[in-house]
C-alpha positions in Angstrom: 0.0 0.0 0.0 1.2 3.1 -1.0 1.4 5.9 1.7 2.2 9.8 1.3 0.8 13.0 3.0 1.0 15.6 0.7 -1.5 18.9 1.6 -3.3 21.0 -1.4 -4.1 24.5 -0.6 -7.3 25.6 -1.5 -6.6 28.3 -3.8 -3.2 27.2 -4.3 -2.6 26.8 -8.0 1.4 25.3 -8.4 2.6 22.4 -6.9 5.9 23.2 -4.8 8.5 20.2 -6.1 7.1 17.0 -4.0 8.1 13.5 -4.2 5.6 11.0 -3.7 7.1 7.4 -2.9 6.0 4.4 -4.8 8.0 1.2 -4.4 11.5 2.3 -4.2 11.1 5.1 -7.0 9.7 8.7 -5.7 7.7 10.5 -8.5 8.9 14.6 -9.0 7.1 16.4 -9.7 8.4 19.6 -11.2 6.8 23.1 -10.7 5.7 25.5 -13.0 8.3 27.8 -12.0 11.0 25.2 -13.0 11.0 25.0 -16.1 9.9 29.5 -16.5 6.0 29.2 -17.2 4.7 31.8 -17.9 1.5 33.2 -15.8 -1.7 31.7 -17.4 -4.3 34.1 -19.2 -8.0 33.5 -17.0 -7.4 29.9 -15.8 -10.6 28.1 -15.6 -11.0 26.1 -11.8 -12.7 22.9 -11.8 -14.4 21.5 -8.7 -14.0 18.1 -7.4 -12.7 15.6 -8.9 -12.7 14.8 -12.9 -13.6 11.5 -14.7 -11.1 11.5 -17.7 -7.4 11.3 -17.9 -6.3 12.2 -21.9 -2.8 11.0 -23.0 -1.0 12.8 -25.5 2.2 13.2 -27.0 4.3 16.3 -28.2 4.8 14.9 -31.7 8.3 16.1 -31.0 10.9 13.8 -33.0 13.7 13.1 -30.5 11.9 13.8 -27.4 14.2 15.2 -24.6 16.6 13.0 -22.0 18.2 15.8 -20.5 16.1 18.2 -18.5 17.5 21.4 -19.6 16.5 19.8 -23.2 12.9 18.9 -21.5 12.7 22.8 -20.3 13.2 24.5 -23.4 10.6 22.1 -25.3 8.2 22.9 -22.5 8.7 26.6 -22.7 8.1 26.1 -26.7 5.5 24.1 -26.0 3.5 27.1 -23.9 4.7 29.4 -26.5 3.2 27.7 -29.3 -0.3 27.7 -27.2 0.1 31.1 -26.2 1.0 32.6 -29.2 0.1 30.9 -32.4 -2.7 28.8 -30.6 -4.6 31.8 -28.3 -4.6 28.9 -25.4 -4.4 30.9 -22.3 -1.8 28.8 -21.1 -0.1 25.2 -22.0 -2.5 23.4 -22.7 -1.8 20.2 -20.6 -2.3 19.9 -17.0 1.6 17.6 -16.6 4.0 16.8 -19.1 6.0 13.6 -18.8 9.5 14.0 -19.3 11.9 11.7 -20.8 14.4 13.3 -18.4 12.2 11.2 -15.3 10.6 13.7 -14.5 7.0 15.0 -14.3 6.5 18.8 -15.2 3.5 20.7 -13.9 1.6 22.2 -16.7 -1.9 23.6 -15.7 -1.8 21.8 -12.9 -4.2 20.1 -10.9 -7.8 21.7 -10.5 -7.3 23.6 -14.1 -9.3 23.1 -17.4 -6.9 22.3 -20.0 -6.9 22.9 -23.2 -6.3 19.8 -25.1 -9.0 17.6 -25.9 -12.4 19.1 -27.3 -15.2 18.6 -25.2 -13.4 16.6 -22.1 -11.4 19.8 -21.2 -13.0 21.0 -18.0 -13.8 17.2 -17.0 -10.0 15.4 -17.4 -6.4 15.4 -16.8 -4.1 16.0 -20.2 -1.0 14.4 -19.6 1.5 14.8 -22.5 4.6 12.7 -23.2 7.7 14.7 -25.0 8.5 12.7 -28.2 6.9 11.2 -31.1 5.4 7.6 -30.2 3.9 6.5 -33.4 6.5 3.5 -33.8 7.9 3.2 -30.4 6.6 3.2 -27.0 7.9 5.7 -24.0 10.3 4.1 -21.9 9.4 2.6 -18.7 10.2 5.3 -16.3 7.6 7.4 -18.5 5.4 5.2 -18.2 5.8 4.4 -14.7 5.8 8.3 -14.2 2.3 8.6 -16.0 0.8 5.5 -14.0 1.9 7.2 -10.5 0.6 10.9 -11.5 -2.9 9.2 -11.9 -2.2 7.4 -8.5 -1.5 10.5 -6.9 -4.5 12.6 -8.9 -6.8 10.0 -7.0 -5.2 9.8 -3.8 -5.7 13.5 -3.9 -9.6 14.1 -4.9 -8.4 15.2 -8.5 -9.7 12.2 -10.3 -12.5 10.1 -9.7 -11.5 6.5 -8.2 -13.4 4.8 -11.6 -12.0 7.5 -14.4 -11.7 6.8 -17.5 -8.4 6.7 -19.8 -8.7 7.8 -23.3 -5.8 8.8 -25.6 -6.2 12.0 -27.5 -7.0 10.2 -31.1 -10.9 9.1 -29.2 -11.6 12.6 -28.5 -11.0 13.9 -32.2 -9.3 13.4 -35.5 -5.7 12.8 -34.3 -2.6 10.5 -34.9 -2.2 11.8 -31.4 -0.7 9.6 -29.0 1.1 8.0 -31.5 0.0 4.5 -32.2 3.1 2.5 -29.9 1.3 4.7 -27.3 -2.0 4.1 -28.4 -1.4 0.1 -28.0 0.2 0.9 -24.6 -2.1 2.7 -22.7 -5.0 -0.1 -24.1 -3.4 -2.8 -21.8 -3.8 -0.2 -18.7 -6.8 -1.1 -16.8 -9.0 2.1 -16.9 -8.6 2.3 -20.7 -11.7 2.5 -22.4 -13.0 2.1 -25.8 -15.6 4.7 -26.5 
């Protein structure tokens, strides 16, 4: 059994860097501030917890191993939805890293902006890289598995969510098909 105390403020937006111990691996969980976000344009709050996690992936070739790498494709990343976009902020609520790490993007508690008609009821997580032909490595995926773990152990996600990748919401490669087959063998994966 898994066992961490980890408090969310109320209004509290970021998440300062926390570990969260599974096994003999701790999750990090990177903040905001980390990787130079910056400040979101009229976030929208959601109450209680949300029944959809999305996975997605950044379609970026090489993906990052380094996490200065991992920063600057963040920082793109926000720029691109900023800017060319008119996203009022990245639009993923955590970005997994292939540095080991898991970035905050919105955050928990945040509508994102990356899935048409699920964004003020889910989680987008994002992996940096380009999964089409092969899948993230195991510590990404282990990373993603124990962000959902810790989205229901703290009142963000419903206990019976439902996984989707980005391609079921709308006309999308997105996550990449080695991703795709992946996150099918998870149990909460749905086909809808």
């Amino acid at each position: 059994m898994m066992e961490a105390t980890i408090k969310f403020p109320a209004l509290a937006v970021a998440l300062l860097c926390c570990a969260l111990a599974f096994g003999s691996d701790a999750l990090t969980i990177e903040p905001r501030s980390s990787w130079g976000a910056v400040s979101a344009r009229s976030p929208l709050r959601i109450r209680g917890a949300v029944d959809y996690v999305i996975i997605h992936h950044s379609d970026n070739p090489n993906g990052c191993t380094t996490s200065e790498q991992c920063k600057r494709m963040i920082k793109a990343i926000q720029s691109d939805h900023k800017g060319r976009r008119n996203f009022s902020d990245i639009g993923y609520n955590f970005i997994v890293a292939g540095d080991g790490k898991v970035y905050e993007g919105r955050g928990f508690g945040l509508a994102g902006s990356h899935a048409p008609n699920y964004n003020r009821n889910s989680i987008g997580i994002v992996f940096i890289g380009n999964f089409e032909n092969q899948a993230p490595s195991q510590q990404m995926l282990q990373n993603a598995k124990d962000l959902i773990a810790l989205a229901k152990q703290g009142g963000h996600l419903k206990d019976d969510y439902t996984l989707l990748g980005h391609r079921q919401t709308k006309a999308t490669a997105c996550p990449g098909t080695a991703l795709y087959n992946e996150i099918k063998t998870w149990p909460k994966w749905r086909s809808i």
